[in-house]
C-alpha positions in Angstrom: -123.8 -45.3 -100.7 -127.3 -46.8 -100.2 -127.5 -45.3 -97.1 -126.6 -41.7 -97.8 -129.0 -42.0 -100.5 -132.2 -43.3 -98.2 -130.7 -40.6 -95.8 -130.9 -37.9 -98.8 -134.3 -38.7 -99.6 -135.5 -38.8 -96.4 -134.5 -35.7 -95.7 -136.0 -33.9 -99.2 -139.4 -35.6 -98.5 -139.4 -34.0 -95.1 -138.3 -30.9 -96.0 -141.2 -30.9 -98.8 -144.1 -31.9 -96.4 -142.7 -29.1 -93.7 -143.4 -26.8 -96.9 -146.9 -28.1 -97.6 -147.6 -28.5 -94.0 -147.5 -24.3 -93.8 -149.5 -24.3 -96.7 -152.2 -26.7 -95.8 -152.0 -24.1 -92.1 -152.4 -21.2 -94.3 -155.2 -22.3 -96.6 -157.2 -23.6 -93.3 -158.0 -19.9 -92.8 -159.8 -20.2 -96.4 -161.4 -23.5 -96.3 -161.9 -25.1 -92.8 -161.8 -28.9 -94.1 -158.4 -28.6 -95.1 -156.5 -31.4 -93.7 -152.7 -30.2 -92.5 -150.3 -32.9 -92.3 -149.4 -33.7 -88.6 -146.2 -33.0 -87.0 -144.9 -36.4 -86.4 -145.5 -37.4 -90.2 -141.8 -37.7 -91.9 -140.1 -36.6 -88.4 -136.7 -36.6 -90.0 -133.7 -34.5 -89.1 -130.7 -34.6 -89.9 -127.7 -35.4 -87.8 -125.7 -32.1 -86.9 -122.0 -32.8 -87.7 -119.9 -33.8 -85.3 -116.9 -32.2 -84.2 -113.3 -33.8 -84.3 -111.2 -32.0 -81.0 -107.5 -32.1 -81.6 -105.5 -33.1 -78.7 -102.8 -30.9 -77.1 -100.1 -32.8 -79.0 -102.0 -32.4 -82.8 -102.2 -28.3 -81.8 -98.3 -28.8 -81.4 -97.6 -30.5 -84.2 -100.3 -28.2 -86.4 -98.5 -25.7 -85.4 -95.3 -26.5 -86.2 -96.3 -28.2 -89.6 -97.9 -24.6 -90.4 -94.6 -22.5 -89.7 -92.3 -24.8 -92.2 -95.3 -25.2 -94.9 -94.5 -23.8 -98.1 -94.9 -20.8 -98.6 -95.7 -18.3 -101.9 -94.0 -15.7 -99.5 -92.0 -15.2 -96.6 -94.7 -14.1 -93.9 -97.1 -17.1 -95.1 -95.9 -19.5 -92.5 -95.9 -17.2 -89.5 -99.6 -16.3 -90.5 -101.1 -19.6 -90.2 -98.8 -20.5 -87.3 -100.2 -17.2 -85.6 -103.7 -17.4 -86.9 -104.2 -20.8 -85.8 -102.6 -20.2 -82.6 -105.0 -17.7 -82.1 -108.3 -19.3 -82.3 -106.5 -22.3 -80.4 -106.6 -19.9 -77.3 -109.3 -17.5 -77.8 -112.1 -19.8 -79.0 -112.8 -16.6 -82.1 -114.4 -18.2 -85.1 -112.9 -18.4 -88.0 -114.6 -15.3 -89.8 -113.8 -13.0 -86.2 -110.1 -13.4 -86.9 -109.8 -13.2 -90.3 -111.9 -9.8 -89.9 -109.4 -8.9 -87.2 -107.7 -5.3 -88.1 -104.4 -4.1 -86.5 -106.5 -1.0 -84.9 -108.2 -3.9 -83.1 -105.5 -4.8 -81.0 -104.8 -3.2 -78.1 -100.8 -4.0 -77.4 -100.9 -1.7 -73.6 -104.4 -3.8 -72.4 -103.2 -7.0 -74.5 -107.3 -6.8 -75.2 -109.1 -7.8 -79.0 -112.0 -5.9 -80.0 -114.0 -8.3 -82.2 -115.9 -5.9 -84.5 -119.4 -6.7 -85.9 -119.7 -10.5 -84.9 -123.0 -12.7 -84.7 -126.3 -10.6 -84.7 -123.7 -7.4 -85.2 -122.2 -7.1 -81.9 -118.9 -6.7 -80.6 -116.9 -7.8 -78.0 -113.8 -7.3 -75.8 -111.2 -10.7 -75.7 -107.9 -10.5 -73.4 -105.3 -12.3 -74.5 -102.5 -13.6 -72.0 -98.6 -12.1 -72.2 -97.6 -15.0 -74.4 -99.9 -14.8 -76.3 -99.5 -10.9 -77.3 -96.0 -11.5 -77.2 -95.9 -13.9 -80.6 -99.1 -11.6 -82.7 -96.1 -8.6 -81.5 -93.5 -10.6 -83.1 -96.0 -10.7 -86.4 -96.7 -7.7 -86.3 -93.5 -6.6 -86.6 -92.5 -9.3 -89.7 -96.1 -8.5 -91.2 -95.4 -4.7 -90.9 -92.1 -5.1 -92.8 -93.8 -7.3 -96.0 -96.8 -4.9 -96.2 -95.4 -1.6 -95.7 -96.4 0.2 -98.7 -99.6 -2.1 -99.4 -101.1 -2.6 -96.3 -104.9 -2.8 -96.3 -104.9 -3.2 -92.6 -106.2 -6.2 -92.0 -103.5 -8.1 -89.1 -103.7 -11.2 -91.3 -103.1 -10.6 -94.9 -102.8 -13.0 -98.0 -99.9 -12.1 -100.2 -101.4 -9.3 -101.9 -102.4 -7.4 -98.1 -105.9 -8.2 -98.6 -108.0 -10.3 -96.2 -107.3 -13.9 -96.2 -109.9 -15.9 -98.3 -112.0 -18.0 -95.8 -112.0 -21.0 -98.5 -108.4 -21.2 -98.5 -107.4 -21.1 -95.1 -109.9 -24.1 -94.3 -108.1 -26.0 -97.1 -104.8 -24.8 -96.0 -106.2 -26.4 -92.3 -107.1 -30.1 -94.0 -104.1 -30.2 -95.6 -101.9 -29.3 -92.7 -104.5 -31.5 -90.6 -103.6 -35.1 -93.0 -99.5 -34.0 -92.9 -99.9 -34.4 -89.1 -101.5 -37.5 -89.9 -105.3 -36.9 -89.4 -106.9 -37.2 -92.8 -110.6 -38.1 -93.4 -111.7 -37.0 -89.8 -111.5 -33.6 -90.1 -112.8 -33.5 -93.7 -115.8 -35.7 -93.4 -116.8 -32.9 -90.8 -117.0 -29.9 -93.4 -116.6 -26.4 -92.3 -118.7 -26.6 -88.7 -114.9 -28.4 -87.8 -113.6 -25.3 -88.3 -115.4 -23.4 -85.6 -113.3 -25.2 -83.9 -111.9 -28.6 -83.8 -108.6 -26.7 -82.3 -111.6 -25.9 -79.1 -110.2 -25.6 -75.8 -110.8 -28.9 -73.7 -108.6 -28.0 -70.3 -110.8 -26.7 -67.3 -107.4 -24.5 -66.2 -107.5 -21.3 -67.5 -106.5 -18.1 -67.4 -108.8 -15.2 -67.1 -110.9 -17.7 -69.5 -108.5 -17.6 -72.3 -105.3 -19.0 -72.3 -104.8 -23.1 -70.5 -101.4 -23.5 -68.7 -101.2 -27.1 -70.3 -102.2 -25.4 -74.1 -99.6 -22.4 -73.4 -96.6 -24.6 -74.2 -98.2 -26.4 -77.2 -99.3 -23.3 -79.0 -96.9 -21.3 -78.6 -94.0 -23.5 -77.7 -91.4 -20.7 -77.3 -92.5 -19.3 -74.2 -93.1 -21.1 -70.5 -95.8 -22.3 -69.2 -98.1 -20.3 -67.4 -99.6 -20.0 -64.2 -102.9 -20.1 -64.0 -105.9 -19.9 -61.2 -108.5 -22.7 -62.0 -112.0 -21.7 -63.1 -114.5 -22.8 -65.2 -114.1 -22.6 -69.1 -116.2 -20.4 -71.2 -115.7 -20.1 -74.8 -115.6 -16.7 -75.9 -116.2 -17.7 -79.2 -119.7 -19.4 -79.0 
């Protein structure tokens, strides 16, 4: 407690001479004998968090303690089952898939267009067969919930509105200390969520989908075969 304290402190009175420092640069222009704080005075920082990266065998078992949660509603376990599967293989941040619209899939291509992401852009993701197979086999349970209140949205809370961001991360902790993993995801606030479920393997396909997470995420379907390449997030 000490510790995080000192740390705390540290931390403010850096962050107040950063402020003054400016000032001192600014008020230089005005009076030359101003004396401006050095850089190296108070060279705090704080630590950026670090994140925890589930193994292949935690995805599984997320996965699978998401689809027999309890539910307020029927659809509620598929959609964290599917959401979560999701950013497992795409690498989409959190905020990107909850945005995600059913116009913004393209079922023929099997391609996501992420709408309006960092600094406003947008982007095309391909998604592998299995993959579009199980968000098809959503669709067509979400279609039949939401019929006459659908606000589009592919993932909707019980009401067909957007999913609230707050409560899917909590959702994620809990499911995270069922499986057995309680204060490590936690203790990492909401840069875990970005996310801890990051792809590790160095097989993919077409930078997406790895042949070893295939079978873990979406356990119904077989493995897949894949031509090795280098990993690159499409979610950074």
């Amino acid at each position: 407690m000490g510790n995080t304290t000192q740390a705390h402190t540290a931390a403010e009175w850096a962050a107040r001479l950063s402020v003054v420092r400016g000032f001192a640069h600014y008020w230089s222009a005005t009076d030359a004998t101003t004396e401006v704080p050095p850089d190296g005075l108070l060279p705090y920082r704080p630590r950026r968090a670090k994140p925890y990266l589930y193994s292949e065998e935690q995805i599984h078992q997320l996965l699978e303690t998401a689809k027999n949660m309890p539910a307020t509603h029927s659809l509620q376990p598929w959609t964290y089952y599917c959401l979560l599967g999701l950013l497992a293989v795409t690498g989409l941040r959190i905020s990107e898939t909850l945005n995600l619209r059913c116009a913004d899939i393209d079922w023929s291509e099997g391609v996501l267009t992420i709408r309006d992401a960092k600094f406003r852009k947008s982007r095309l993701v391909p998604l592998h067969v299995s993959s579009l197979k199980v968000l098809s086999d959503y669709a067509v349970r979400r279609n039949h919930l939401f019929a006459s209140r659908d606000s589009g949205y592919f993932f909707p809370s019980r009401r067909g509105a957007r999913l609230d961001e707050g409560q899917v991360r909590r959702t994620f902790y809990r499911l995270s200390r069922q499986i057995g993993i309680r204060g490590a995801v936690a203790s990492r606030g909401p840069a875990c969520m970005t996310f801890a479920i990051a792809l590790q393997s160095r097989r993919c396909c077409i930078g997406i989908a790895a042949e070893e997470m295939s079978d873990a995420v979406y356990p119904f379907y077989p493995p897949i075969s894949v031509t090795p390449m280098s990993l690159t997030p499409t979610g950074t």
